[in-house]
N, C-alpha and C positions, 0 to 999 in steps of 0.2 A: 504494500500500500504506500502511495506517494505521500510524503508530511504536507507538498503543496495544491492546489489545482492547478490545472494545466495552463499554460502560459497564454493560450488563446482564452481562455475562459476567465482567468486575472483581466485580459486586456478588454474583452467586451464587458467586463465586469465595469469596469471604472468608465469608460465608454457611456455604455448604457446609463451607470448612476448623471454622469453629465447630460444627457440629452436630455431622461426623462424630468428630472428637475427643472431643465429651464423650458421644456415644454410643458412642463404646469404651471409655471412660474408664466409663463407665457400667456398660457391661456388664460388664467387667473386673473394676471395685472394687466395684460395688455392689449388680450383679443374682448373679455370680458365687458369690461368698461369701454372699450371702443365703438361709437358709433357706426351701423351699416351705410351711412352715408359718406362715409367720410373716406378719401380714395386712399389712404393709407392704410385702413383697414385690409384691401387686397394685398398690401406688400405682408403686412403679416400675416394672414390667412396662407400667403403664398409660403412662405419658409414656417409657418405649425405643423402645412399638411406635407411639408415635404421632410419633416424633421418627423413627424408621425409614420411616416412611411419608411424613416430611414431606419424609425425605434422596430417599429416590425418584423423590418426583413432583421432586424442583429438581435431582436428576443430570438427569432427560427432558428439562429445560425448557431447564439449561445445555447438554446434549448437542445441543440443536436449534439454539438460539442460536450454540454453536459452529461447527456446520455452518453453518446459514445466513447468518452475518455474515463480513465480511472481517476478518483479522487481522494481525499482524507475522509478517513474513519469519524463517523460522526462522534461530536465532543458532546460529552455527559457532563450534567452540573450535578445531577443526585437528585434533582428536584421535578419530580415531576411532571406540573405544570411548563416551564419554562423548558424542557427537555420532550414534551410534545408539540408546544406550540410552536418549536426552531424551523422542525421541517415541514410545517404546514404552511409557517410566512414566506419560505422560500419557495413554495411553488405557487400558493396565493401570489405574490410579485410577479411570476412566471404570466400566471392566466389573466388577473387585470391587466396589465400591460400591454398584455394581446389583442384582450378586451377590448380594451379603450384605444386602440389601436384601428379595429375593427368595428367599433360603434363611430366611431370619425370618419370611417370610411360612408357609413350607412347614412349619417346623418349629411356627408357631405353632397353624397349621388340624391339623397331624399329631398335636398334644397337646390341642386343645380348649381352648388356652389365650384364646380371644377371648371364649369362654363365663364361664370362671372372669374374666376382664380387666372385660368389657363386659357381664355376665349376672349368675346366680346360681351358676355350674356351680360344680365344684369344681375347684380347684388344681391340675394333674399334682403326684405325689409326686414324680416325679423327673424330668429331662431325658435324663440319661445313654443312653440305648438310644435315642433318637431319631434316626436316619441324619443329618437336616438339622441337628440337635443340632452335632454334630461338622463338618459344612460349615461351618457358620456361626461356629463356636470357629477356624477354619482358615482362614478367610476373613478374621476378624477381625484373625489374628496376619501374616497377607500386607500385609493395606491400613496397618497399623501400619509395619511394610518399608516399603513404596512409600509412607508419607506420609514416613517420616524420609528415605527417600531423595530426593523432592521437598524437602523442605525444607534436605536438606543440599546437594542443588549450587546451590537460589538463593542461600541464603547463600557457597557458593562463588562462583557469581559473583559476589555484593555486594562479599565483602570480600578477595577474592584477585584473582580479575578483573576487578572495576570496571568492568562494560563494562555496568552503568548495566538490565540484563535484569530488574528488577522494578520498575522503572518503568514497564514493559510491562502489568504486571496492578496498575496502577493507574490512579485518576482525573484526567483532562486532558484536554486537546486532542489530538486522535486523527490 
């Protein structure tokens, strides 16, 4: 058994943590609040859906990678709780991401927004009535949970257990 993961799955690891953060940070502060009249709104719809598409295709690539390489031996705290819920957050991250990946996809083709993004069409006035609209607002405020929850037991481990578990999704000798 490898003490690290595989060097491709470290790098789509931090990878990924980069996109998806500033694609909710995105959508969030700045597709959100942005009015549909407003012709800048297409520049950033234009790089959300293209960063959405980028987060996709490198969830598949890391999701295959994962599978198909070997990796470290799952780490035990003793506790329960917190020793079931490790590998449910990690593949929870896995499937929102996908998700919401795929619900941006639905709500984009459901408004004609690739038309108004990538064409001449016009803008949808609004979002709000769109079904995938609200999947993808709800999907977003889940993956935000599950990354502060990912983030807050590494750092539990780092700095209360020491027991050395982000070393694991970093670069080295495997």
């Amino acid at each position: 058994m490898p003490r690290r993961y595989h060097p491709a799955l470290v790098t789509l690891h931090w990878l990924l943590a980069l996109f998806l953060i500033g694609a909710l940070i995105a959508g969030r502060f700045v597709l959100t609040p942005q009015d549909n009249a407003d012709p800048a709104k297409l520049i950033s719809f234009t790089m959300h859906m293209g960063l959405g598409l980028t987060i996709l295709a490198l969830m598949l690539v890391r999701l295959g990678v994962r599978l198909g390489t070997a990796h470290p031996p799952r780490v035990l705290t003793g506790q329960p709780l917190p020793d079931r819920l490790a590998p449910l957050t990690h593949w929870a991250l896995y499937a929102v991401a996908i998700a919401m990946s795929v619900s941006g996809i639905v709500m984009s083709r459901q408004t004609g927004l690739p038309d108004a993004v990538f064409g001449d069409g016009p803008m949808p006035a609004d979002f709000a009535e769109v079904p995938a609209r609200a999947v993808h607002g709800g999907l977003s405020l889940l993956l935000m949970a599950l990354i502060a929850l990912h983030v807050a037991a590494a750092l539990w481990h780092q700095f209360i257990r020491r027991d050395g578990l982000m070393a694991r999704m970093w670069f080295g000798p495997r």
